[in-house]
C-alpha positions in Angstrom: 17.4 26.5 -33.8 17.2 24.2 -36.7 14.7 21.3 -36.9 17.8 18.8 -36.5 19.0 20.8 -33.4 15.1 20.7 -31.9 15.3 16.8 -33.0 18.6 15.9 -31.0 17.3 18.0 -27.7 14.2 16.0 -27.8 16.4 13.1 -28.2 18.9 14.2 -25.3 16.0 14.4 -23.0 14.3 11.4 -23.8 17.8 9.8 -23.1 18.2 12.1 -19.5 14.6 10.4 -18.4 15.1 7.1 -19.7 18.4 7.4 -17.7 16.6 8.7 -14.2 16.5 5.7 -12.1 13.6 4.4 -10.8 11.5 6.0 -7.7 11.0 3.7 -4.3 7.3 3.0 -5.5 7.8 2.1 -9.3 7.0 -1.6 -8.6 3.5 -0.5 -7.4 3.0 0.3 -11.3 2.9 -3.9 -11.8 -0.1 -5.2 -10.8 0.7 -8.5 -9.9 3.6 -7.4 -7.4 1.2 -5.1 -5.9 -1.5 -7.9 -5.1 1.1 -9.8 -3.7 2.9 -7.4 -1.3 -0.4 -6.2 0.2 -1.6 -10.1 0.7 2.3 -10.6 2.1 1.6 -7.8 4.3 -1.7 -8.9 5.9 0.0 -12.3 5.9 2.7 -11.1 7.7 0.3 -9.0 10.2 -1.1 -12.6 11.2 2.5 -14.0 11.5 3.6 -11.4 14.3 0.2 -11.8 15.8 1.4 -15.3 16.4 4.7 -14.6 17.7 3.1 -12.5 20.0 0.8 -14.7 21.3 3.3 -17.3 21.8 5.6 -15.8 23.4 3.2 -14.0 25.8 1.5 -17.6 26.0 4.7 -19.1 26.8 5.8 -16.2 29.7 2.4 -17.9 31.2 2.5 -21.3 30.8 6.8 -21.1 32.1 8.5 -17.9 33.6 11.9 -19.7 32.7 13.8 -17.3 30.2 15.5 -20.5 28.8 11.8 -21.5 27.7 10.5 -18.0 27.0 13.6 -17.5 24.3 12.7 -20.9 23.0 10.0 -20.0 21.3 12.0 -17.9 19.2 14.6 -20.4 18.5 11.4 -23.2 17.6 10.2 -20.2 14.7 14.4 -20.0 13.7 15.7 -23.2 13.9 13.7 -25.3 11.0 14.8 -22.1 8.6 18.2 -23.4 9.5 17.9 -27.0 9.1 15.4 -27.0 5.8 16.2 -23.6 3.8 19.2 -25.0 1.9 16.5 -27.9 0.7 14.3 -25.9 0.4 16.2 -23.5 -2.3 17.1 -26.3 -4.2 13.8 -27.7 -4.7 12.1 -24.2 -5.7 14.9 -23.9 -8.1 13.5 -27.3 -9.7 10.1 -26.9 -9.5 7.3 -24.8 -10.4 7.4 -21.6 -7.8 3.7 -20.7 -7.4 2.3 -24.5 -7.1 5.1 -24.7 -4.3 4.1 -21.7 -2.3 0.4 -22.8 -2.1 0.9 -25.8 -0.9 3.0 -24.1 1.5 1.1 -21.9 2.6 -2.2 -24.2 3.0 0.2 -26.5 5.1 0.9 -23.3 7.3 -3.0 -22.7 7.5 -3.9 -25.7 8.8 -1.3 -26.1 11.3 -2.4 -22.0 12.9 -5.7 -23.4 12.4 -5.0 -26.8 14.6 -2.7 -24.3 17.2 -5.5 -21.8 17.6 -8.5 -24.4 18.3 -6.0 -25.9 20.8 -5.4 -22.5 22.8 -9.0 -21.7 22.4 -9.4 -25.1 24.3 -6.9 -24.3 26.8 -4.9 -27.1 25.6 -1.6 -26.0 25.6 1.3 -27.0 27.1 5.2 -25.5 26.4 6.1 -28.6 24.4 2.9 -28.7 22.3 3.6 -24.9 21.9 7.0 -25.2 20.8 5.5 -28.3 18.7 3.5 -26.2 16.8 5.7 -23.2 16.5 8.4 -24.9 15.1 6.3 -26.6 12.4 5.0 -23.3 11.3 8.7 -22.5 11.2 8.8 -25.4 8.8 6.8 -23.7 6.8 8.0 -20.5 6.5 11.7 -22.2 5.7 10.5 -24.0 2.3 8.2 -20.8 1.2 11.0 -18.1 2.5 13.8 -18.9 -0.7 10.8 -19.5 -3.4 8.9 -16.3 -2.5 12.1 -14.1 -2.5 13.1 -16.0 -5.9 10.1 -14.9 -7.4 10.4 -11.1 -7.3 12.7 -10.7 -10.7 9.6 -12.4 -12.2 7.1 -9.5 -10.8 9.5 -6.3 -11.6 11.9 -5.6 -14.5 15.8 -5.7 -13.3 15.9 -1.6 -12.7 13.1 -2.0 -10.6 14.8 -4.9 -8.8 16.7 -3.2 -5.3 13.5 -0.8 -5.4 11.0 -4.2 -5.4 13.3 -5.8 -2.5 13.1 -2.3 -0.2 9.0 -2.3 -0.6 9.1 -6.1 0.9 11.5 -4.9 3.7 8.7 -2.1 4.2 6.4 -4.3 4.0 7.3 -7.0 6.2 8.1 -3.8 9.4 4.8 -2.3 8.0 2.8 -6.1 9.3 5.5 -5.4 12.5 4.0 -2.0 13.2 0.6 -3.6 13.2 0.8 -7.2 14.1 1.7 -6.7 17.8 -0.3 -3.3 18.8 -2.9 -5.1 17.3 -2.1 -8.5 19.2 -1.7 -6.7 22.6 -4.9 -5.3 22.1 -6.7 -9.0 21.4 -5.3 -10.7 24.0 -6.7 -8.3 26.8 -9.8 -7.7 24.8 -10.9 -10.7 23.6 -8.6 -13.3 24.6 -5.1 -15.2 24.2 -6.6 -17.4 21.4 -7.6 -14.4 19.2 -4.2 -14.0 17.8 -3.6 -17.6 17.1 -7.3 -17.6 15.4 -6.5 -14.4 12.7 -3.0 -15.5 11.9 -4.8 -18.7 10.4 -7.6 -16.8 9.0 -4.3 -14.7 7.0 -3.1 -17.3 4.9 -6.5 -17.3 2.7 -5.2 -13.9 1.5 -1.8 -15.0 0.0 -3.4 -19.0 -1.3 -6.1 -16.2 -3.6 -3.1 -13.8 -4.5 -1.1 -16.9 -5.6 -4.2 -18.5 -7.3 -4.6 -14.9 -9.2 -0.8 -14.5 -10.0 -0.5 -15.4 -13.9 3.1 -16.5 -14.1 4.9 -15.3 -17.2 5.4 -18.0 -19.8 8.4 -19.5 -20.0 9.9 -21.9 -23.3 10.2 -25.4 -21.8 13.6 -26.5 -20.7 16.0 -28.0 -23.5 17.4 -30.5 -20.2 15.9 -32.9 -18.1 15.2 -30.8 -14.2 18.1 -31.1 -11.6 17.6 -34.1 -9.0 17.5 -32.0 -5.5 21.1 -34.0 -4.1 23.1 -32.6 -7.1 21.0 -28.8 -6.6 21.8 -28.8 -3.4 25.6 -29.1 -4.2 25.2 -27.1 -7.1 23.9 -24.1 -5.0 26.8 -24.9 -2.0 29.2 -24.8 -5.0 28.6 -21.8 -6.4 28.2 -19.8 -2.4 32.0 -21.6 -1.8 33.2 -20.3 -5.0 31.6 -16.7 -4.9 33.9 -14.4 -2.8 30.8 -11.2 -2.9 28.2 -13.7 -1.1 31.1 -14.8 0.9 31.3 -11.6 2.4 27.6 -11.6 2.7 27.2 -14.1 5.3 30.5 -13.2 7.0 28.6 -10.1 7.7 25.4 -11.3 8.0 26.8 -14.0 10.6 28.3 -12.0 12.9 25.3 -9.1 13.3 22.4 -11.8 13.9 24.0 -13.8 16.4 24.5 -11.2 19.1 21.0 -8.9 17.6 19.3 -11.5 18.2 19.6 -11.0 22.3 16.8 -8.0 21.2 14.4 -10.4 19.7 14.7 -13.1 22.4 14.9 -10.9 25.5 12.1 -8.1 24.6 9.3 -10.3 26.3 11.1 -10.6 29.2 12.3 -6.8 29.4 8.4 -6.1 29.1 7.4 -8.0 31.5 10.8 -8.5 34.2 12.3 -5.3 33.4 9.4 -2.8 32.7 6.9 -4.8 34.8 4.1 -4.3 31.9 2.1 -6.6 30.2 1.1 -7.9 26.8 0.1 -5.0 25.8 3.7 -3.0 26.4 5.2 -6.2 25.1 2.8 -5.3 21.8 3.8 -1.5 22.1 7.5 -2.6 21.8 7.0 -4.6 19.1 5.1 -1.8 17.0 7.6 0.8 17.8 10.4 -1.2 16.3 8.0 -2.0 13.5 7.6 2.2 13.3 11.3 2.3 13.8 12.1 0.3 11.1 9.6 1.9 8.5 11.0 5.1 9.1 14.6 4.0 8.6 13.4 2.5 5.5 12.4 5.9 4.2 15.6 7.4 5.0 17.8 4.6 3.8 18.2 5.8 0.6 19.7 9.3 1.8 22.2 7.3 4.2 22.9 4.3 2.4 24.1 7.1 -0.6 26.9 8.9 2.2 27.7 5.7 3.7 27.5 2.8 1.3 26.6 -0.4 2.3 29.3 -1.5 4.6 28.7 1.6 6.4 25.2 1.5 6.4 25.8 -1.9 8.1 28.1 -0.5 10.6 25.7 2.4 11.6 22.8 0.1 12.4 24.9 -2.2 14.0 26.2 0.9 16.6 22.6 1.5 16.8 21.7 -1.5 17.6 24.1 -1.6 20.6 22.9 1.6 22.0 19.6 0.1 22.1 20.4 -3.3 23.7 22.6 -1.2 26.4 19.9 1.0 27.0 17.8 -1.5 27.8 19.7 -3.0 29.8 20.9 -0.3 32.2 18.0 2.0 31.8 14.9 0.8 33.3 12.1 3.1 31.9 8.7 2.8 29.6 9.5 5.5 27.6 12.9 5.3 27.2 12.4 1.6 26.3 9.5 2.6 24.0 12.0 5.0 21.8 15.2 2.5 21.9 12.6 0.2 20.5 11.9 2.5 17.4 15.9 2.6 17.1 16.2 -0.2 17.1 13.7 -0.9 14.4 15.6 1.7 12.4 18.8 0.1 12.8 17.5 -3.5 12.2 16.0 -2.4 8.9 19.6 -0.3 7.5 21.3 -3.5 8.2 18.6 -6.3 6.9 17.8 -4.3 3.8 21.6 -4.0 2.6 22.5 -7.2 3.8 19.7 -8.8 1.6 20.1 -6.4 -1.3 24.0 -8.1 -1.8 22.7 -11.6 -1.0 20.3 -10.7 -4.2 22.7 -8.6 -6.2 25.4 -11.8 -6.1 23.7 -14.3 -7.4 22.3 -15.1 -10.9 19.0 -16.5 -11.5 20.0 -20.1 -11.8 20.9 -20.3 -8.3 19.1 -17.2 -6.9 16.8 -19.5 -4.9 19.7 -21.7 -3.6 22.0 -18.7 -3.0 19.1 -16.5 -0.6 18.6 -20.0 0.9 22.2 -20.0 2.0 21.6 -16.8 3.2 18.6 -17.2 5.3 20.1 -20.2 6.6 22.8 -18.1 8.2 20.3 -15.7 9.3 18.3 -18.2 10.9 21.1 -20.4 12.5 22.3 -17.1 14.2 19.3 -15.7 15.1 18.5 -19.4 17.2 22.1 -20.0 18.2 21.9 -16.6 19.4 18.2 -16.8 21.6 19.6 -19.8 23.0 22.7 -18.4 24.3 21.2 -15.5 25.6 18.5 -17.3 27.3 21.4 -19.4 29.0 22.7 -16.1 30.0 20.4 -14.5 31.9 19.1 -17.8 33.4 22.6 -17.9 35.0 23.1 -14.5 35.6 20.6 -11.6 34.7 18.6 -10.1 32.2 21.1 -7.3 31.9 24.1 -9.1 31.8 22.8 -10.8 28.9 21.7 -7.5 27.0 24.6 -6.0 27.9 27.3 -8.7 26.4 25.4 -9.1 23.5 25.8 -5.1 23.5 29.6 -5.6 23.6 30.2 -8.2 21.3 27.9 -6.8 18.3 30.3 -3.5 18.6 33.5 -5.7 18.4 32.1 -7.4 15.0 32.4 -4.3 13.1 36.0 -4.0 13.5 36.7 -7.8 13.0 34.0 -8.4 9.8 35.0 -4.8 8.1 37.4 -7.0 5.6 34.3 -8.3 4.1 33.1 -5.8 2.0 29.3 -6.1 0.7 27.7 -5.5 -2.8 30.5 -6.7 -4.7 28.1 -8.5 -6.7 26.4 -5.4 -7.6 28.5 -4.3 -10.7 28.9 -7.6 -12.7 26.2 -8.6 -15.2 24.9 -12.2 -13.9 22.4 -12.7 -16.6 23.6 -15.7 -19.0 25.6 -14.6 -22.0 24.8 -17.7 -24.0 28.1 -17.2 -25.8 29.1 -20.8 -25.7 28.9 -22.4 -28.8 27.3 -26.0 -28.4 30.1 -28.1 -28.8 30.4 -30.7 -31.9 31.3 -34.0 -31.0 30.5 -37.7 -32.6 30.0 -39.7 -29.5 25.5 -40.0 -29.9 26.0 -42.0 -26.2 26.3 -38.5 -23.9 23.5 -38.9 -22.0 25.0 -41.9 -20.4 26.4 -41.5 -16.3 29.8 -40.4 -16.3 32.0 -37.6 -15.7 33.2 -35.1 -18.6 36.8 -34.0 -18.6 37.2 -30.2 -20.9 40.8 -29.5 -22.0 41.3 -25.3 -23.3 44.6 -24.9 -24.6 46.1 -21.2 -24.5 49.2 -19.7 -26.2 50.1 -17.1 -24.3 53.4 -14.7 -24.3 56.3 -14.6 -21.6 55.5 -10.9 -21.1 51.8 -11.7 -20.9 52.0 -15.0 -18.8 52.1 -12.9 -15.0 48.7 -11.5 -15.7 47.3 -14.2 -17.9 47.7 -16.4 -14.8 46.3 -14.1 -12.2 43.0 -13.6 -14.7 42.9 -17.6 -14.8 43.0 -17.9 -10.9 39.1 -16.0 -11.2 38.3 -18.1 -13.9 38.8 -21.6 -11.8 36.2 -19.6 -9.3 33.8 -19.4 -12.6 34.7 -22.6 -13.7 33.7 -23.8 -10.3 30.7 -22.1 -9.6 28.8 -23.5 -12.3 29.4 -26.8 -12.0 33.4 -27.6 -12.3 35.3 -29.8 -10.3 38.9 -30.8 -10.0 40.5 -27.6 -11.7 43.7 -27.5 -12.5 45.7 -25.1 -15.1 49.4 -26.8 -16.5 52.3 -25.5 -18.8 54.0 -27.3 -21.3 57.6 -28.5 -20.1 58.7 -28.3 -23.8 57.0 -25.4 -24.7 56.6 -22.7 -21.9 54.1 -20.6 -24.0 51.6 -23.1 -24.1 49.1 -23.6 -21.0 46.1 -26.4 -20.5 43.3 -25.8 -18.6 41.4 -29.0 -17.7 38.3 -29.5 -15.3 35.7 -32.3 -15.0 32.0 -31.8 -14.7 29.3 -34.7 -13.5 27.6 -35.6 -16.6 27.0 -34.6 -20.0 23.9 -33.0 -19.1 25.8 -31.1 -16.4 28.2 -29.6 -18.8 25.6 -28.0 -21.2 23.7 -26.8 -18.1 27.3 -25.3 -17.5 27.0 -23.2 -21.3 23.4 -21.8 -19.7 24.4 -20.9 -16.5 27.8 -18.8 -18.3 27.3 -15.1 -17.6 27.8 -11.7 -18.9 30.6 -11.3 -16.6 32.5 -14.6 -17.1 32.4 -13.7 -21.0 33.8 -10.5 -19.9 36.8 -12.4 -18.3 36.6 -14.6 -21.1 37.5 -11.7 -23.3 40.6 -10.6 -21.2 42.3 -13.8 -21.2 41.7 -14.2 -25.5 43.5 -10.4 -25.7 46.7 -11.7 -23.8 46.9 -14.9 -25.8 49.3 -15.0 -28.6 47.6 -13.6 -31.9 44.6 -12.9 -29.9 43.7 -16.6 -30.9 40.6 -18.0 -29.5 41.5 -20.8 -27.6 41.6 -24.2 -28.7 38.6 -26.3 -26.5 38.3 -30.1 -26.4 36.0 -32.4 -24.5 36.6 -35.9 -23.5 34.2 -38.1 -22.2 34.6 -41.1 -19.6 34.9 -44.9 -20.8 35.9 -45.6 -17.2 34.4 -46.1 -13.6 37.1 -44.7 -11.9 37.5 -40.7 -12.3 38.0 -37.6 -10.6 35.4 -37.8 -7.0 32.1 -35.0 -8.7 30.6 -34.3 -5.1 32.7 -31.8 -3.2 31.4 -28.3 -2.2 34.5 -26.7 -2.8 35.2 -27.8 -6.6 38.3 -29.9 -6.0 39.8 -33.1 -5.4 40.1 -34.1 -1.4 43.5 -33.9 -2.3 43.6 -30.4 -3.6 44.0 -27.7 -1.7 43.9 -24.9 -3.6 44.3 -23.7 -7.2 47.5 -23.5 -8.6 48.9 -22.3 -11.7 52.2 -24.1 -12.9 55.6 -22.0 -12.7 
């Protein structure tokens, strides 16, 4: 073999590893994502300490099952009400300074809970009180802590990065209530309460530690959080992939949530046990659900993600009938760790396409979207199935949430995950900053753009279908009123016109442009006559009254939908 030959093998098998995707542990090989997972796991060990204290607390202090599953709507329901806020403002502001104050707000308050149940001062409301604010808590740190893991891995390390947190997270599970159990009839009811404070100094030094990587300082002025907040609802509205996200994510967490709610009473109504087979429970699904995230990769490879969904989803029904009809420790014990299993295969792909769909801009805003949904079902959920078996049965209750979590696969399979998966969503920059003579565009206003195409007869059919996902793009990053016209005189000629908010708003519009939209871009130019770029013009307002700039949906209250001319 020649020296050239021995030259291009080496090369062909340099190329062959470089091509070799990454294993489930590369993003142990960054230090700082490794500091912060094990903190976020001995955080999260103190966090499900708490919930097991509380609700074992609350099973004491009021045997009502309305009350009981109340404590798990008080840890839901703020992530519902404030994650959407939340995303915006870690979108806007510095990341790590946000999650310490966070989580030194979340100290004090387990701090202030645990001296009060060491006191034997607790009541259900000042429970719930407490509960909820922690909830608080996690609902501003949940979309800035998730935001921040593209800056701790590379991109091919990304899905790998998200699974570890997953593990991670049912790793604490595993541990948090064995180890709770154990505390409360050892050493006390307040001995939870006490280390789930004590876990937050962990995180606050891995945060102080965490050197962020050094950014060049924004060319415009920071969103205000009113126009992020839109911004983010705009672009989940306009995004068909994370539509499909939440459809999917809606419908499994409203009725799987009867698990979460109902497992202290099945410990303690059903089984007859106490805290510390309410504890075993927990840990089994947390052993479950490590487990299933070690064989993920094998099934989510034969079954994709929307099967991977629908599997734990059928699993998750076994379980919940199980428990329901089949009154046994051990069988309980090993539905738990199916459960735990099946919670994991649907969590982990559900939140790898919430991740996969959106680009960094927004990433904060988008997951916030996401965990609101989560959230809202998971406490719309406890409280539906706490009415339910206050007015009927614990059973009946597990056993309708059973049913109806097995008649979402058929109804949600339309909504296909990961579509986001493909598409580059890193900016393409491919905008060129646009020349005008106006020096007053900093002043309020709205901005109208005008893109004029020629386009062929032959070619107009596709041209317009292409220009239909274009108005989603358009839309997404900060368009309004869309609308795409043909010349009466001249059929070959087409206008595209939308508005933005502001000057500002349209060159954060040329940042947030991606790899994919230029890709799109470059399919509309090759159907154009001449493969002529099109001709762009920008207008700006002299006028108060324009197009209404705050709708979710990019449009007029007045349009419906967008349409192409005939």
């Amino acid at each position: 073999m020649s020296a050239s030959e021995n030259s291009t093998a080496a090369e062909g098998k340099e190329d062959a590893s470089i091509k070799q995707p990454p294993t489930a542990w590369a993003p142990f090989a960054f230090p700082a994502f490794t500091v912060l997972w094990v903190a976020t796991v001995a955080s999260n060990v103190g966090t499900w300490m708490h919930d097991v204290g509380a609700a074992w607390l609350m099973t004491e202090l009021s045997p009502s099952p309305a009350i009981v599953a109340g404590v798990q709507a008080a840890t839901t329901l703020p992530v519902f009400m404030f994650a959407i806020l939340a995303g915006a403002i870690a979108d806007i502001v510095d990341r790590k300074r946000l999650l310490i104050v966070v989580n030194t707000f979340m100290m004090a308050t387990a701090a202030g809970l645990a001296t009060l149940v060491s006191l034997e001062l607790v009541t259900p409301l000042v429970l719930l009180v407490f509960t909820f604010l922690l909830g608080t808590g996690a609902a501003f740190m949940a979309p800035a802590w998730q935001a921040i893991v593209p800056a701790l891995v590379p991109r091919e390390n990304l899905s790998a990065a998200i699974a570890l947190n997953s593990t991670g997270i049912n790793v604490s599970r595993a541990i948090g209530p064995a180890l709770a159990g154990f505390l409360i009839v050892s050493v006390g009811l307040g001995a939870p309460f006490i280390l789930n404070a004590l876990s937050f100094l962990g995180i606050i030094a891995a945060l102080l530690w965490w050197k962020t990587p050094e950014h060049a300082p924004p060319k415009l002025p920071p969103e205000k959080v009113g126009a992020a907040v839109i911004a983010g609802l705009r672009y989940a509205w306009n995004s068909t992939p994370v539509q499909a996200t939440l459809i999917r994510a809606a419908a499994f967490f409203v009725f799987a949530s009867a698990l979460w709610a109902m497992m202290p009473l099945v410990a303690k109504e059903l089984l007859q046990g106490g805290p510390t087979l309410y504890g075993v429970l927990l840990a089994s699904i947390g052993a479950g659900a490590v487990g299933g995230a070690f064989l993920l990769p094998v099934i989510r490879q034969k079954l994709g993600a929307d099967g991977t969904v629908a599997a734990g989803t059928i699993g998750t029904a076994a379980v919940l009938a199980a428990l329901s009809l089949i009154k046994d420790t051990n069988v309980a014990v090993i539905a738990a760790a199916v459960a735990g299993a099946s919670w994991i295969a649907v969590l982990s792909s559900l939140h790898v396409s919430a991740q996969t769909t959106l680009p960094n801009w927004v990433r904060a805003r988008g997951l916030s979207i996401f965990l609101t949904v989560f959230f809202g079902a998971m406490s719309a959920g406890s409280l539906i199935w706490g009415q339910v078996a206050t007015y009927w049965s614990i059973e009946t209750s597990l056993l309708i949430a059973a049913i109806g979590i097995v008649l979402a696969v058929p109804l949600t399979w339309r909504a296909k995950l990961q579509q986001g998966a493909s598409p580059d969503l890193s900016p393409s920059m491919h905008w060129p900053v646009p020349i005008i003579d106006n020096e007053e565009t900093d002043r309020a206003g709205p901005v109208m753009i005008q893109v004029t195409y020629q386009v062929d007869n032959a070619q107009q059919p596709g041209f317009i279908r292409l220009m239909d996902d274009l108005a989603h793009a358009r839309r997404r990053n900060g368009g309004y009123a869309w609308t795409l016209m043909q010349d009466a005189a001249d059929k070959q000629t087409f206008i595209e016109t939308w508005f933005e908010a502001s000057w500002v708003d349209h060159l954060r519009h040329h940042e947030r442009v991606t790899k994919a939209d230029q890709e799109l871009q470059e399919r509309l130019s090759a159907l154009t006559q001449g493969n002529e770029k099109p001709k762009v013009c920008h207008y700006l307002s002299t006028m108060a009254d324009a197009p209404p700039k705050n709708s979710v949906d990019g449009t007029q209250p007045s349009d419906t939908s967008p349409r192409s001319a005939p």
